[in-house]
N, C-alpha and C positions, 0 to 999 in steps of 0.2 A: 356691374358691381359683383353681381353674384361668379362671373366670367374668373372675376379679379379672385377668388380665393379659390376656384379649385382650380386655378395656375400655382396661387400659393401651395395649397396642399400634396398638390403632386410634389412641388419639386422640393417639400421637406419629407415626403415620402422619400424619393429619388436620395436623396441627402441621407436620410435615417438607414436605407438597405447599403448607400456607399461606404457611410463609417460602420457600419456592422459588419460589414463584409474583411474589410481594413484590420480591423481590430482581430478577426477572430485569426488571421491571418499571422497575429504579431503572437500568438499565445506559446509561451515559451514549454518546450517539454521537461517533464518532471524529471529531473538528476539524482532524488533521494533513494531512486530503484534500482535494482541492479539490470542492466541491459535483456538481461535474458530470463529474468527471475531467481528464486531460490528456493532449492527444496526444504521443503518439510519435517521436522519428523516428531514423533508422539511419544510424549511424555509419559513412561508406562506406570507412573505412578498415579498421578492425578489426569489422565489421557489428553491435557491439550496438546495443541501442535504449536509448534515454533522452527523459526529458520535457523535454519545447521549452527549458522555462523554465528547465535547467538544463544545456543546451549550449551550447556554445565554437560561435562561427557567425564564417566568412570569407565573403567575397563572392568569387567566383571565373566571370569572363564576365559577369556582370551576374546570377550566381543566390547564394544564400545556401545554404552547407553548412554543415550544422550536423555537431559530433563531440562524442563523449562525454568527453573532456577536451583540457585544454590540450597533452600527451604526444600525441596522436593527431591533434591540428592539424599540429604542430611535424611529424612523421613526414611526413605527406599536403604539408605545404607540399614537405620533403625531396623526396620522391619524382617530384613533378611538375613540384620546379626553379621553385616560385612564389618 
């Protein structure tokens, strides 16, 4: 009897590492990112960092300042009297 359950036990062990093996195999890779990454850049008002592709950018002297939202342009323009 007791023979009879660690046959069972193996082979839902055996069973349990097969589908997890399976499974992790099937895990699809993430498309929300960009292949390579994306640079950074800092907010010189309020110093966070944000990706390029998703900052608010002025031209200020002839350089491009990028900021992490339109609220922190508005402040920076405020501030400098642009």
């Amino acid at each position: 009897m007791i023979l009879k359950w660690i046959i069972v036990i193996v082979i839902a062990y055996l069973l349990y590492k097969l589908i997890r093996a399976w499974n992790t195999g099937k895990e699809a890779p993430r498309t929300d990112l960009p292949a390579g990454g994306e640079d950074l850049v800092e907010d010189p008002f309020c110093h966070t960092y944000v990706p390029i592709s998703h900052a608010c950018r002025i031209v200020v002297d002839g350089k491009t300042v990028c900021f992490c939202s339109q609220k922190c342009l508005e402040a920076f323009k405020k501030e400098k009297h642009l």
